[in-house]
ZAMARGU-4260 file (C-alpha; in steps of 0.2 Angstrom, whole numbers, plus 5000, padded with zeros to 4 digits):
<rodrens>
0) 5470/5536/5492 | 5477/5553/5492 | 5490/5557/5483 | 5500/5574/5486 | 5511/5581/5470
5) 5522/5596/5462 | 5511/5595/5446 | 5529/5600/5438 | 5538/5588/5447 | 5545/5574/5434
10) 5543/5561/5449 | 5527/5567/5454 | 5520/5563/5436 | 5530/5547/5435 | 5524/5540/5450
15) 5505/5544/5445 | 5508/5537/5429 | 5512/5519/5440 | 5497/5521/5447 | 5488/5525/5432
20) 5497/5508/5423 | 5491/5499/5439 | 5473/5502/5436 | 5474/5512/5455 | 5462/5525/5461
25) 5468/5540/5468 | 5462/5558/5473 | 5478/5572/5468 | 5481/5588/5478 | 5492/5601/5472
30) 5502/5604/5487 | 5507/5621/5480 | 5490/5628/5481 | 5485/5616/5495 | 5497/5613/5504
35) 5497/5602/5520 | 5493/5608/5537 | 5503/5605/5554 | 5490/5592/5560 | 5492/5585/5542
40) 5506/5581/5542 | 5509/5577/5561 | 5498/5563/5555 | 5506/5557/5543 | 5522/5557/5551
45) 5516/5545/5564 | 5506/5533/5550 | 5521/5533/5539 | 5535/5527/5550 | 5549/5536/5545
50) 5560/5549/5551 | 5552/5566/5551 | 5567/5571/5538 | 5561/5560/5526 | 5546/5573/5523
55) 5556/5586/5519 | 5564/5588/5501 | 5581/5589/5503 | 5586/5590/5485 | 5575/5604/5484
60) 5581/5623/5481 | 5572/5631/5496 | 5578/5617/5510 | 5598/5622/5502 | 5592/5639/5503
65) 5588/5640/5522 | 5603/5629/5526 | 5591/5615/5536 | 5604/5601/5533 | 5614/5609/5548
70) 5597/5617/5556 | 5586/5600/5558 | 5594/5592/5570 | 5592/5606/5585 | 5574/5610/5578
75) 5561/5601/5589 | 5548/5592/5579 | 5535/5605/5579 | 5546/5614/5573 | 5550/5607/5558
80) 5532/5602/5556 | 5528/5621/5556 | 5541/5624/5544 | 5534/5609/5531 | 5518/5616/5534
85) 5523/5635/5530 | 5529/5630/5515 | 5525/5614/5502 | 5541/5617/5491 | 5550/5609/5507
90) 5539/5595/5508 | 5545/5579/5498 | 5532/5573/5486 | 5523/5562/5481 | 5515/5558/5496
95) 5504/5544/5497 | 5490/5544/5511 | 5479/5528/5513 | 5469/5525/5530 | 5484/5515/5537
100) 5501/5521/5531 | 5508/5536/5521 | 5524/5535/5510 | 5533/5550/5504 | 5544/5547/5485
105) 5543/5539/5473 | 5551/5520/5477 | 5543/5507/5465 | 5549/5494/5475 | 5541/5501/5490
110) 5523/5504/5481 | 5522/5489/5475 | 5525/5479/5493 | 5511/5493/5499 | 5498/5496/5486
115) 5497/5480/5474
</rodrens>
């Protein structure tokens, strides 16, 4: 399992903290200085699930800053998976990559349903 974190994201380090508690074994990227590619992340998106806006951190400073919560919606989705991948302060972390699925935040809930 890959795990994908802000190393000074407080949910980043709770959520490897859980895993760490649940005796888990995981590999850590620092999406800062690697952050994920386009095909990474198109990936992702299609093992995960979920709307392509939940991969983006919307709480974050940089996604306020360029206004996307208006912009998304016209954007085609390369186009947003150009701009996740141009940039991994817009990209919602953690994200969790197994074989089969990927998850982005931190949802106990959800973890435990997927990974235990």
């Amino acid at each position: 399992m890959l795990v994908v974190v802000y190393p000074k994201c407080s949910t980043c380090r709770k959520a490897l903290k859980w895993l760490d508690e649940h005796g888990l074994e995981y590999d850590v990227r620092d999406i800062v200085e690697d952050n994920p590619s386009f095909d990474e992340l198109k990936l992702w998106h299609s093992l995960s699930g979920y709307p392509l806006k939940k991969f983006f951190n919307t709480s974050g400073i940089l996604y306020r800053k360029l206004g996307l919560k208006d912009k998304l919606a016209s954007m085609s989705e390369d186009e947003q998976l150009e701009l996740l991948a141009g940039d991994g302060m817009l990209v919602k972390r953690p994200v969790v990559v197994c074989d089969d699925f990927v998850m982005t935040g931190f949802r106990e809930k959800e973890w435990e349903e997927k990974l235990l």
